[in-house]
KEKE-3310 file (N, C-alpha, C; in steps of 0.2 Angstrom, whole numbers, plus 5000, padded with zeros to 4 digits):
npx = (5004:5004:5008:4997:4996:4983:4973:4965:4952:4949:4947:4939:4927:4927:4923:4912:4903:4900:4896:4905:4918:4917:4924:4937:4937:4941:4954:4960:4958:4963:4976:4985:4981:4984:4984:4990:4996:4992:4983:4973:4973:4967:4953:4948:4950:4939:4926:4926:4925:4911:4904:4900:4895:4900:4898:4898:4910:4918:4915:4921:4934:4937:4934:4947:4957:4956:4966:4983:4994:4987:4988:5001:5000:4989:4987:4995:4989:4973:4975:4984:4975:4965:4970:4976:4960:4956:4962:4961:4968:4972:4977:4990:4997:5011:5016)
npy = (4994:5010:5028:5041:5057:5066:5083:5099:5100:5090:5080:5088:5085:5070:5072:5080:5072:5071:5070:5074:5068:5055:5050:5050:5039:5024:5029:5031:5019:5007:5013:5021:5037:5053:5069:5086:5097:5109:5107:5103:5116:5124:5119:5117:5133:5136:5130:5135:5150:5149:5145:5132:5122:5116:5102:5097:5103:5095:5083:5086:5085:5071:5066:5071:5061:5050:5052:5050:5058:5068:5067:5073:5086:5093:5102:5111:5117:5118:5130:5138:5141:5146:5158:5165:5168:5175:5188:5190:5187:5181:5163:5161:5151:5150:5151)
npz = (5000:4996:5000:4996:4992:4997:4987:4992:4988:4985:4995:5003:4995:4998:5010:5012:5003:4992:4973:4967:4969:4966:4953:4959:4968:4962:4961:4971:4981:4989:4995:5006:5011:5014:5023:5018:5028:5026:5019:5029:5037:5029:5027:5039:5042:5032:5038:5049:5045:5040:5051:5058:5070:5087:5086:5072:5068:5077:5070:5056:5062:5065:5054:5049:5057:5049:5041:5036:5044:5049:5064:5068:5063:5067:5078:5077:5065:5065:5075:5068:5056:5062:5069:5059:5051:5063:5062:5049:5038:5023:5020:5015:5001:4998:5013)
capx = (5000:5006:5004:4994:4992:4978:4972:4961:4946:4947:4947:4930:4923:4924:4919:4904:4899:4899:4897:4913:4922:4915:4929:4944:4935:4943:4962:4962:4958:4971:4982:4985:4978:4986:4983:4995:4996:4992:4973:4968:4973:4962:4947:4947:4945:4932:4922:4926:4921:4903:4902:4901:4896:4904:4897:4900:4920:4921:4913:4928:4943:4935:4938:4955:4959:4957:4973:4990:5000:4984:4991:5008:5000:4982:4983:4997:4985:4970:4978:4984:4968:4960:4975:4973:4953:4954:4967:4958:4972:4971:4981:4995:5000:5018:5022)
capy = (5000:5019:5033:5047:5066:5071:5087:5101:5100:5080:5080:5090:5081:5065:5075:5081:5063:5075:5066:5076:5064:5050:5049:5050:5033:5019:5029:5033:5013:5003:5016:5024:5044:5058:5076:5091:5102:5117:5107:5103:5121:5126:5115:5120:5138:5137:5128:5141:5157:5147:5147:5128:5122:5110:5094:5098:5103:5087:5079:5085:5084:5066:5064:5070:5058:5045:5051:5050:5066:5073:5068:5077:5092:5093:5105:5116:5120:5123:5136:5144:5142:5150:5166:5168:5171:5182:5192:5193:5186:5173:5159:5161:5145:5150:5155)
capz = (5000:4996:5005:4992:4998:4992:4987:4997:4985:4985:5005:5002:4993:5002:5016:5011:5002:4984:4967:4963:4973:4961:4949:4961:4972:4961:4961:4977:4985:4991:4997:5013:5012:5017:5020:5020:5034:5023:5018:5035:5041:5024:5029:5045:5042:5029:5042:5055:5041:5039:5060:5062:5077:5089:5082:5064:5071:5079:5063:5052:5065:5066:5045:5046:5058:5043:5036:5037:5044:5056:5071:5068:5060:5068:5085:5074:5057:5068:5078:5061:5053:5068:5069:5050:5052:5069:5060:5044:5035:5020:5024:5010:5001:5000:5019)
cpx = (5004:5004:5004:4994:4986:4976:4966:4954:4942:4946:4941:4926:4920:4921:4911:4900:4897:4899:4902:4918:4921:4922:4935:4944:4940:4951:4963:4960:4963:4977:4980:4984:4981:4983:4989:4992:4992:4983:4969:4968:4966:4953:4946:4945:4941:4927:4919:4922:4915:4901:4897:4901:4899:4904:4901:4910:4921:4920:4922:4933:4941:4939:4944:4959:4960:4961:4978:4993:4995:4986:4994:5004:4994:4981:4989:4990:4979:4971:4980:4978:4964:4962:4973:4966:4953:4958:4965:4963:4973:4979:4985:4999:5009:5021:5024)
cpy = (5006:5022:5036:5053:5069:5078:5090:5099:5091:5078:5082:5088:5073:5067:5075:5076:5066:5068:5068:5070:5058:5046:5048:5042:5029:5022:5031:5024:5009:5006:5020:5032:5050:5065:5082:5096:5109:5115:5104:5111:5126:5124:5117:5129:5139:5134:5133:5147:5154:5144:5140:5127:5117:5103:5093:5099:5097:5082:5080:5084:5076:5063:5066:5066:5050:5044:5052:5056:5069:5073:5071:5085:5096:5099:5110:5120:5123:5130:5143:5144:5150:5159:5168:5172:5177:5189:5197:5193:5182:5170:5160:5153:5144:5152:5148)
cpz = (5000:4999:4997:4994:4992:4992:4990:4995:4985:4992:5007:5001:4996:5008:5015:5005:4994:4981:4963:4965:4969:4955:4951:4964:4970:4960:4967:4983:4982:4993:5004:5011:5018:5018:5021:5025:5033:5020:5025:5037:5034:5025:5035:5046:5038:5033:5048:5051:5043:5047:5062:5069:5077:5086:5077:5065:5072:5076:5058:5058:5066:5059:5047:5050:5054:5040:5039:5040:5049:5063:5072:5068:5063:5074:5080:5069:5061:5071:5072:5057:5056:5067:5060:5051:5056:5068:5055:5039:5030:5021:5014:5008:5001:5007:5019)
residu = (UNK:UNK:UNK:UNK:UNK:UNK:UNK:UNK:UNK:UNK:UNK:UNK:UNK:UNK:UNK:UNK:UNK:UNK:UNK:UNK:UNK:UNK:UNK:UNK:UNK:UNK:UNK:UNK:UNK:UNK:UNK:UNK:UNK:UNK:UNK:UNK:UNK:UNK:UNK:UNK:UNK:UNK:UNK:UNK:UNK:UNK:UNK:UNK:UNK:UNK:UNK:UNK:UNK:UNK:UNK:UNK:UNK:UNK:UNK:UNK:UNK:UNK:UNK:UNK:UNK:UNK:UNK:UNK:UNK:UNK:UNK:UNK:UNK:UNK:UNK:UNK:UNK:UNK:UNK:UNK:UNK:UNK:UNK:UNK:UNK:UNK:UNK:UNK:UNK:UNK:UNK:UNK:UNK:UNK:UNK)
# end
């Protein structure tokens, strides 16, 4: 089994159970699933902007314990999601 990293928009999609998500299904099984640091912390504050409650929070911080990397990366990226938003900052993909 491979690790993959998937992209932010593909992370979405299985989240939210889309039919975008439909065509990635058969090349994403049989491998292990990653996420990078930079589309949790992406995910997380698009949730935060649309004022998410707690459930719905601990519904996705749930999915991204599915993947590879969120334990490492999971109490950093929210923090910066968070400080991003309270700042009014976008979250820059090159910092």
């Amino acid at each position: 089994m491979s690790l993959l990293l998937i992209d932010t928009d593909i992370a979405s999609f299985i989240f939210k159970g889309s039919d975008y998500a439909d065509p990635y299904t058969p090349l994403l099984s049989g491998h292990e699933l990653a996420l990078s640091f930079m589309t949790v912390a992406e995910l997380f504050q698009w949730a935060i902007q649309r004022q998410w409650g707690a459930r719905r929070l601990a519904q996705l911080k749930q999915y991204f314990r599915t993947y590879a990397l969120y334990k490492l990366a999971c109490y950093a990226v929210t923090r910066i999601g968070r400080f991003s938003l309270l700042q009014c900052l976008p979250l820059d993909l090159n910092s």
